[in-house]
N, CA, C and O atoms as a GROMACS GRO file, in nm:
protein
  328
    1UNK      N    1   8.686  10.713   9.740
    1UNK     CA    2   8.713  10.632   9.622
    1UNK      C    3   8.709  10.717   9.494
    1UNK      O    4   8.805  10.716   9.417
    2UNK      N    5   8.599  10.791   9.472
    2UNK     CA    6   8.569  10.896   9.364
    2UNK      C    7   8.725  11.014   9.348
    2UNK      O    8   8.776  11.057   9.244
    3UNK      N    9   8.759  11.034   9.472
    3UNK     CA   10   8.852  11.133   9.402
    3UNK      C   11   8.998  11.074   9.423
    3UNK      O   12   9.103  11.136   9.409
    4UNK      N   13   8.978  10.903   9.471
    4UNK     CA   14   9.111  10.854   9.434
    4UNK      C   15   9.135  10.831   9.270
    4UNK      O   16   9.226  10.878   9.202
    5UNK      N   17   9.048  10.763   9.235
    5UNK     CA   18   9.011  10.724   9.090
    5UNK      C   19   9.032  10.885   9.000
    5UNK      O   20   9.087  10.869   8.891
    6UNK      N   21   9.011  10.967   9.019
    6UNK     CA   22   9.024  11.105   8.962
    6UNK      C   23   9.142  11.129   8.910
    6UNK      O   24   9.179  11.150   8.795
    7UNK      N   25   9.219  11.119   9.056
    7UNK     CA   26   9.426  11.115   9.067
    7UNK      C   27   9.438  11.037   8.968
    7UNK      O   28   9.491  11.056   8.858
    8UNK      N   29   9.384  10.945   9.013
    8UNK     CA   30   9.455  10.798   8.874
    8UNK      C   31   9.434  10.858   8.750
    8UNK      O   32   9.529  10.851   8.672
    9UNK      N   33   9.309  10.932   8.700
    9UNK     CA   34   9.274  10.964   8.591
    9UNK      C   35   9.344  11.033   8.523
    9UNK      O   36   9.361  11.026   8.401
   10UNK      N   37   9.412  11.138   8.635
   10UNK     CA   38   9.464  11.267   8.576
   10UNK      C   39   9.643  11.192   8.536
   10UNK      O   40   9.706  11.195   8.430
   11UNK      N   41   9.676  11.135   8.661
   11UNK     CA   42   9.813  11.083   8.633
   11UNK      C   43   9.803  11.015   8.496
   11UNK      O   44   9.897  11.053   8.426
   12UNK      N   45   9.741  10.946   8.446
   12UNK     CA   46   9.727  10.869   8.348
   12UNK      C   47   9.784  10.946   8.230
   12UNK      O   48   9.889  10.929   8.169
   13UNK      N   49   9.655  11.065   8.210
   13UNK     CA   50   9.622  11.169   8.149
   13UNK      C   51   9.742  11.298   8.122
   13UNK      O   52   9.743  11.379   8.030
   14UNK      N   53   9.821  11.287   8.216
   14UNK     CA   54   9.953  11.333   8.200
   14UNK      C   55  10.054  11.271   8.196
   14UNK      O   56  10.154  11.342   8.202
   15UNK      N   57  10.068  11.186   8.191
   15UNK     CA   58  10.179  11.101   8.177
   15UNK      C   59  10.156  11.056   8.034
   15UNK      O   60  10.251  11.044   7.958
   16UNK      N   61  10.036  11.032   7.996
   16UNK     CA   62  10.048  10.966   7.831
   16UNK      C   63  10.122  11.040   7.726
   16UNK      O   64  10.114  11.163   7.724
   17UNK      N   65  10.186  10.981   7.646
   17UNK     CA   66  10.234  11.032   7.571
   17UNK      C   67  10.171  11.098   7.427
   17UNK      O   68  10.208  11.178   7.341
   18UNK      N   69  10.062  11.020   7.454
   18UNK     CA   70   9.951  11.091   7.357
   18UNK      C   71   9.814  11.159   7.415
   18UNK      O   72   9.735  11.121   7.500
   19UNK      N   73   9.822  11.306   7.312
   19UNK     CA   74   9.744  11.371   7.392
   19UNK      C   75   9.582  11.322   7.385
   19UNK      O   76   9.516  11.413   7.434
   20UNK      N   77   9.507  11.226   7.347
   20UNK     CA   78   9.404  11.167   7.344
   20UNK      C   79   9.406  11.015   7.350
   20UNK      O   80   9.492  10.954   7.285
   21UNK      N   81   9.331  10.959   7.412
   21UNK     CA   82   9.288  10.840   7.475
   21UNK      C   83   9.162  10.785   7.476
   21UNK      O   84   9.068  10.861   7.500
   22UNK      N   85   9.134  10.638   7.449
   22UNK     CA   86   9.042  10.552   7.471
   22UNK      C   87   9.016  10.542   7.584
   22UNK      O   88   9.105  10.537   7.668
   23UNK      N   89   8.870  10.536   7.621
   23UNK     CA   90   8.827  10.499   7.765
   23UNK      C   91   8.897  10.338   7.819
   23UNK      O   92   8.930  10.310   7.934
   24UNK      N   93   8.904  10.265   7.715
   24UNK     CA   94   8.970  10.116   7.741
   24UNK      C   95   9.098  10.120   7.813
   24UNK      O   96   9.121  10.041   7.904
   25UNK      N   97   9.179  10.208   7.776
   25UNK     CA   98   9.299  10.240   7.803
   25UNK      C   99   9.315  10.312   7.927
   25UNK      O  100   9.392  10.278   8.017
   26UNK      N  101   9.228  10.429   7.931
   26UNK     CA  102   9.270  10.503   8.089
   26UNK      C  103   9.185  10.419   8.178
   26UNK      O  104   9.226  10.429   8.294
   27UNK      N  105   9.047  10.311   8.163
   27UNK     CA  106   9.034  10.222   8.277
   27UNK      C  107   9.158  10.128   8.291
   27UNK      O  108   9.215  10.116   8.399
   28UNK      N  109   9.188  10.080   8.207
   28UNK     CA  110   9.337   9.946   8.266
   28UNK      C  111   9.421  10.042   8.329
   28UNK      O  112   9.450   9.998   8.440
   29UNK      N  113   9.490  10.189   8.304
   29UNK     CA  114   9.551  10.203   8.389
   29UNK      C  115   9.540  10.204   8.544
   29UNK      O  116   9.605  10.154   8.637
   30UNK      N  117   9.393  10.308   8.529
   30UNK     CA  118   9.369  10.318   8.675
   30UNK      C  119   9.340  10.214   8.716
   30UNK      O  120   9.410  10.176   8.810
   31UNK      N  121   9.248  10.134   8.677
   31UNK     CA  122   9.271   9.976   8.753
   31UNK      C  123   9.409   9.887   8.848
   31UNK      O  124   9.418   9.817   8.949
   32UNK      N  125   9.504   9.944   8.735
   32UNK     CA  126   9.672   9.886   8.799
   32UNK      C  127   9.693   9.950   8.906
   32UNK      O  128   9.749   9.902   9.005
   33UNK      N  129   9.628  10.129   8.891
   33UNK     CA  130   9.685  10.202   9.033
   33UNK      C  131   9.568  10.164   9.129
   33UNK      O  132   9.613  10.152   9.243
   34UNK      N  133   9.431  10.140   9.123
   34UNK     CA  134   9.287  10.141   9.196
   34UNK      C  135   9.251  10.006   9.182
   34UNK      O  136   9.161   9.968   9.107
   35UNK      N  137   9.343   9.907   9.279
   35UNK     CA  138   9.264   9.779   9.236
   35UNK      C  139   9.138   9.765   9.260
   35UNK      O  140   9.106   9.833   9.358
   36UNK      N  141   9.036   9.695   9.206
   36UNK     CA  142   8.907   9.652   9.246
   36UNK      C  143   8.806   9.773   9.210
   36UNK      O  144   8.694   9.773   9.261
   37UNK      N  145   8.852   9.897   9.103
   37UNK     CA  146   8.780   9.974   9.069
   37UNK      C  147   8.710   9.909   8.950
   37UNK      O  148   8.763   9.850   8.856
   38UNK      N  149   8.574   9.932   8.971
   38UNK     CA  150   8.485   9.902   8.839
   38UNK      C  151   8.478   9.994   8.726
   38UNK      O  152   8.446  10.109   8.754
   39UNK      N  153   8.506   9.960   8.584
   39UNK     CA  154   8.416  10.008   8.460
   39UNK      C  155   8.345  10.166   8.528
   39UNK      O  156   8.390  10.281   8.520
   40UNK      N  157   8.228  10.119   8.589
   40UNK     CA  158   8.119  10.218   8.606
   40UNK      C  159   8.167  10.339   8.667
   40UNK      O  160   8.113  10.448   8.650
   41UNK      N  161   8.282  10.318   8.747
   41UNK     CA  162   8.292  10.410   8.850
   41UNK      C  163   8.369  10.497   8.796
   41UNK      O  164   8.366  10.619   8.813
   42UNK      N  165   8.480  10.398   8.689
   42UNK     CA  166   8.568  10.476   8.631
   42UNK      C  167   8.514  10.563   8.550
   42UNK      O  168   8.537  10.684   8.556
   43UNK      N  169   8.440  10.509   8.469
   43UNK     CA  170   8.336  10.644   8.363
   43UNK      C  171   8.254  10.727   8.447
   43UNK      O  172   8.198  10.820   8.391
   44UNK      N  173   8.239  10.713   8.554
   44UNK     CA  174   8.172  10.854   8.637
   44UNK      C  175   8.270  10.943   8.678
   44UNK      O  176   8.230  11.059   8.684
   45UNK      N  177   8.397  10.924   8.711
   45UNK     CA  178   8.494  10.959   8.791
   45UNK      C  179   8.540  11.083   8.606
   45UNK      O  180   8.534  11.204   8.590
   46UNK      N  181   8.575  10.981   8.519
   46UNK     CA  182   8.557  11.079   8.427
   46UNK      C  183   8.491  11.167   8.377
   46UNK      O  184   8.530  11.258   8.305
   47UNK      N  185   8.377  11.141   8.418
   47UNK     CA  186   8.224  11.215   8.321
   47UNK      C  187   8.247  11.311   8.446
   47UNK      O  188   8.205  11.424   8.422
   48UNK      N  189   8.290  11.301   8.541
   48UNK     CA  190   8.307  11.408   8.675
   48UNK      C  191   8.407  11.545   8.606
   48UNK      O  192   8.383  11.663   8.584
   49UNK      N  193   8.520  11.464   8.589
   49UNK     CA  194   8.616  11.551   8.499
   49UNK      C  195   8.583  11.624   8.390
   49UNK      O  196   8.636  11.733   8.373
   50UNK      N  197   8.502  11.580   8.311
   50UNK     CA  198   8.483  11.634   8.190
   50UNK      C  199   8.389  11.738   8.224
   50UNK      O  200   8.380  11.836   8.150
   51UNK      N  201   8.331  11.728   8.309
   51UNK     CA  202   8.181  11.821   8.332
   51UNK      C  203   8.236  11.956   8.415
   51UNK      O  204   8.169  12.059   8.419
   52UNK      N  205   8.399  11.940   8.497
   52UNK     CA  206   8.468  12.008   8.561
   52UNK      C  207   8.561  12.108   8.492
   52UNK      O  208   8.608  12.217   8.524
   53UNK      N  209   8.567  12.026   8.385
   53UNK     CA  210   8.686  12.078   8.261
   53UNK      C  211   8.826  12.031   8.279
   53UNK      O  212   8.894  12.073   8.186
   54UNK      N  213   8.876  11.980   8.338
   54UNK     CA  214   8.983  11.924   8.329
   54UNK      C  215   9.004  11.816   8.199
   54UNK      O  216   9.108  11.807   8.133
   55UNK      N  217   8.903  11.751   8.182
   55UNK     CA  218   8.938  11.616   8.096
   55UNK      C  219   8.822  11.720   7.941
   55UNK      O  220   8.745  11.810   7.972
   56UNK      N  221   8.840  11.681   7.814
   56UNK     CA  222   8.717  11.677   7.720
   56UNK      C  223   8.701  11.582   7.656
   56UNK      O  224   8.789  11.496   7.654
   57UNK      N  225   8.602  11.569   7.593
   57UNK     CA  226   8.543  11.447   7.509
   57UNK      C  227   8.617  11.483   7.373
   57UNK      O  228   8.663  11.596   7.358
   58UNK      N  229   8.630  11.390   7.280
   58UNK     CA  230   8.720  11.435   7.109
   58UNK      C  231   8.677  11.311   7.084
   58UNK      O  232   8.729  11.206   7.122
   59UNK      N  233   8.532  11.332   6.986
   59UNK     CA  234   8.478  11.225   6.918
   59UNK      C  235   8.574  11.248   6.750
   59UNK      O  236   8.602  11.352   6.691
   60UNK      N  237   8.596  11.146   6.724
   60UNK     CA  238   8.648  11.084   6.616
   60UNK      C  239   8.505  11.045   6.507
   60UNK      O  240   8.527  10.978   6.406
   61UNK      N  241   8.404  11.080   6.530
   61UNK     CA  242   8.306  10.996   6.430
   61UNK      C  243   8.282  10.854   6.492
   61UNK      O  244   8.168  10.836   6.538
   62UNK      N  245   8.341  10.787   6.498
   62UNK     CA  246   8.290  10.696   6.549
   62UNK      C  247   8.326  10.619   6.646
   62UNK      O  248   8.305  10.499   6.662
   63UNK      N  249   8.384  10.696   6.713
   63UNK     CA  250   8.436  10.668   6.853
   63UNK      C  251   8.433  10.787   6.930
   63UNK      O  252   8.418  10.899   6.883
   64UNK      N  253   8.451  10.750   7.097
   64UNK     CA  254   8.488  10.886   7.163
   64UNK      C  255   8.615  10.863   7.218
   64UNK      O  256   8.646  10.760   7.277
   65UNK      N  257   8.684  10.955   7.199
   65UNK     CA  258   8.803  10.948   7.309
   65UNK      C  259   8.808  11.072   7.388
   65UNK      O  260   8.747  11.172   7.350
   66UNK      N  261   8.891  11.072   7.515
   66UNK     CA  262   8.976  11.144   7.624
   66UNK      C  263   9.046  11.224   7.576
   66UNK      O  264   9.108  11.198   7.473
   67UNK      N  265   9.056  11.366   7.647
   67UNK     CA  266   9.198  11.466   7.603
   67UNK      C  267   9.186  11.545   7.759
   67UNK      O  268   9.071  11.563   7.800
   68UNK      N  269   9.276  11.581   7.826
   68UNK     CA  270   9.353  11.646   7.897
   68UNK      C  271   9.328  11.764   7.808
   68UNK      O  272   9.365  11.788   7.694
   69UNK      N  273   9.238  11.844   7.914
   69UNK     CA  274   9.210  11.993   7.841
   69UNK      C  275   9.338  12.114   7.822
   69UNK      O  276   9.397  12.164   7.918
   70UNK      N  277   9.365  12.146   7.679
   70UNK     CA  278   9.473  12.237   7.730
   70UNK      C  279   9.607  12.171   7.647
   70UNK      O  280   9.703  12.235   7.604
   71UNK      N  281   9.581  12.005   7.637
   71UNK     CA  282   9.689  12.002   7.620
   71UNK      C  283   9.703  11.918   7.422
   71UNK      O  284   9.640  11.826   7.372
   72UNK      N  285   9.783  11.983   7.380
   72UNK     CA  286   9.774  11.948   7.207
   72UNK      C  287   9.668  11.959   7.185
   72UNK      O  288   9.586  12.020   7.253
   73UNK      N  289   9.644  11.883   7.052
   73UNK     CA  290   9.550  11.895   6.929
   73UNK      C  291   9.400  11.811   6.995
   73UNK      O  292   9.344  11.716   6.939
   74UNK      N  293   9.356  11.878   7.133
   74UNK     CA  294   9.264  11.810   7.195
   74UNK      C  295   9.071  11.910   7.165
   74UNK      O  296   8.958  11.865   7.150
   75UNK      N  297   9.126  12.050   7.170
   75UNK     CA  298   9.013  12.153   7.132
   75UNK      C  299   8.945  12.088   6.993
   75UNK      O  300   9.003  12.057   6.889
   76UNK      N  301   8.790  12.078   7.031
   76UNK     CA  302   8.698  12.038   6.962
   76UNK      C  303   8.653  12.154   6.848
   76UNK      O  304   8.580  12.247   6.885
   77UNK      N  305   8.691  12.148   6.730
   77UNK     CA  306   8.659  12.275   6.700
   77UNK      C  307   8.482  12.328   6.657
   77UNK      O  308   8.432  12.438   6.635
   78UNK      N  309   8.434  12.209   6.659
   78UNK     CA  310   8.256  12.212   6.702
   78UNK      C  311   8.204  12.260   6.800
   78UNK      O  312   8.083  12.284   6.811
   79UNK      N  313   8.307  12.283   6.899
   79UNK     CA  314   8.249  12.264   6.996
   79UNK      C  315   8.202  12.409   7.041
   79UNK      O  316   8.271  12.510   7.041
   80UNK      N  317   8.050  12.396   7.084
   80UNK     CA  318   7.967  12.598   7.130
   80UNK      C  319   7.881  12.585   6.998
   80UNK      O  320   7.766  12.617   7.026
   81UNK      N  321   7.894  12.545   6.847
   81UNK     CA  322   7.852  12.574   6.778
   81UNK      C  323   7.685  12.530   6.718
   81UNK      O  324   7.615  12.549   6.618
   82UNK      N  325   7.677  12.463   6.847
   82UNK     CA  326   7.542  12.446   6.836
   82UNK      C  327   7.413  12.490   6.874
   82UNK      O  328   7.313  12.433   6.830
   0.00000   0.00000   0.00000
């Protein structure tokens, strides 16, 4: 289940036309491809990614969103500097 939900993640994640994303948004997709996937699983399946490097976090201040590492204006430029 974990690394079906992944696929979904990444397809999502490349296929969007924008290079950053709401968690709201890449769960409904994978949901359409992973029926009966939960919320929870989906944010682990990500937090999997992100911790792998494929996916990064791009907080906005007051939000977090998704980026497909690598791809556009997704590099955190905070990011190490702590």
């Amino acid at each position: 289940m974990m690394e079906e939900l992944k696929k979904a993640i990444l397809e999502f994640a490349e296929g969007s036309k924008k290079t950053k994303f709401y968690f709201k948004d890449m769960e409904k997709a994978v949901s359409e491809k992973v029926p009966g996937a939960k919320m929870r699983e989906v944010k682990k399946a990500a937090s999997e990614l992100v911790m792998e490097g494929v996916l990064i976090y791009f907080s906005t201040g007051s939000s977090t969103m998704y980026g497909l590492k690598g791809r556009g204006m997704t590099e955190d430029p905070t990011e190490g500097s702590e």
